[in-house]
N, C-alpha and C positions, 0 to 999 in steps of 0.2 A: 640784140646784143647777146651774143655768148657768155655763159657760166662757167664758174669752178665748180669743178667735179672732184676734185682730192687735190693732195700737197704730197712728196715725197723726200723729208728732209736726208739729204746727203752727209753723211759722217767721215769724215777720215780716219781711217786706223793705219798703225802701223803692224798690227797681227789680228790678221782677220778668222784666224781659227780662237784666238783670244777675246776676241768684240762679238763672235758669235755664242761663244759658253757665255759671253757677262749678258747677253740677252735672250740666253735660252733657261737661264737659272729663273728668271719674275716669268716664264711662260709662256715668251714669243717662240713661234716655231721661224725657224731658219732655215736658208737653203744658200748654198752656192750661186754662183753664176758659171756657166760651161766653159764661159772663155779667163774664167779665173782672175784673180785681186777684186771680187767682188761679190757682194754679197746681200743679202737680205733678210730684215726679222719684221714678221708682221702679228701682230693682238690686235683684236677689238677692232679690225676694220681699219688699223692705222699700217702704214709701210714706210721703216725706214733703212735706209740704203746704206750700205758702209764700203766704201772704196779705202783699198791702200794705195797710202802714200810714202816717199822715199823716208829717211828718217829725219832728213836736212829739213823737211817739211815741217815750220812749224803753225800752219796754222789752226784756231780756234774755231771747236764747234758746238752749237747750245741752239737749245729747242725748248719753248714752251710745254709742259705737258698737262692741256685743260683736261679733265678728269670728273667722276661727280663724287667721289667722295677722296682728298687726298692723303688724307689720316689712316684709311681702309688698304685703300691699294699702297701707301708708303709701309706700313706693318704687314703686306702679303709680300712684299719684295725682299723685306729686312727677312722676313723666315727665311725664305729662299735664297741669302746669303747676299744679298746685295746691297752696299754700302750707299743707305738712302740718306740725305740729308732731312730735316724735320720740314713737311710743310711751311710754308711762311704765307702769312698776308700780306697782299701789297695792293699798294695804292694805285702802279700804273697797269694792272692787270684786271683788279678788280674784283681777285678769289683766292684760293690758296696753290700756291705752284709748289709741285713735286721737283726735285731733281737729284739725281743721282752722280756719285762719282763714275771718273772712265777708268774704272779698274781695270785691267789688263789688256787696254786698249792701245 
C-alpha cells in the first residue's frame, strides 16, 4: 500500500503579489511561478499554493494549522503585523488551532 508524503493546500487570491507580502510578513519565503497567476509560500517544511482567481470567484478557503506551541507562533506573526486571531480549543481537533485573517488577499 502506498503512503502520504505531504498535502499542498491550494488558496485562491485574488492579488497574488498581496497574498505573497501577507505570507512573507510571519516568515514564509515566496517565489512565483514562471508561467504566472501563481505562487508559493513555504516555512517549516510546510507548502502552500496560491492561485488567482477571477473576482466573480467566490469561493472559500481554510486550512488547519497544527503547530506545537500556538500561543508562541500566534504572538510571532502579530509582531510581524499579521492579523492573527487568538488560539482557540476545540473539541473536534483536539488542541489549539491558529488562524489568520486573508488580509490583502
Amino acid at each position: 500500500m502506498g503512503s502520504l508524503k505531504r498535502i499542498a493546500p491550494i488558496f485562491a487570491v485574488r492579488d497574488l503579489n498581496a497574498a505573497m507580502a501577507h505570507y512573507e510578513r510571519p516568515g514564509f519565503a515566496t517565489r512565483v511561478y514562471d508561467g504566472g497567476g501563481y505562487g508559493f509560500a513555504t516555512r517549516d517544511g510546510i507548502e502552500i499554493h496560491l492561485g488567482v482567481v477571477p473576482v466573480q470567484d467566490q469561493r472559500v478557503n481554510g486550512a488547519y494549522r497544527f503547530v506545537d506551541d500556538a500561543d508562541a507562533l500566534a504572538e510571532e506573526w502579530r509582531s510581524a503585523g499579521v492579523e492573527v486571531h487568538s488560539p482557540q480549543d476545540t473539541e473536534w481537533v483536539g488542541m489549539r488551532v491558529l488562524s489568520s485573517t486573508r488580509t490583502g488577499m
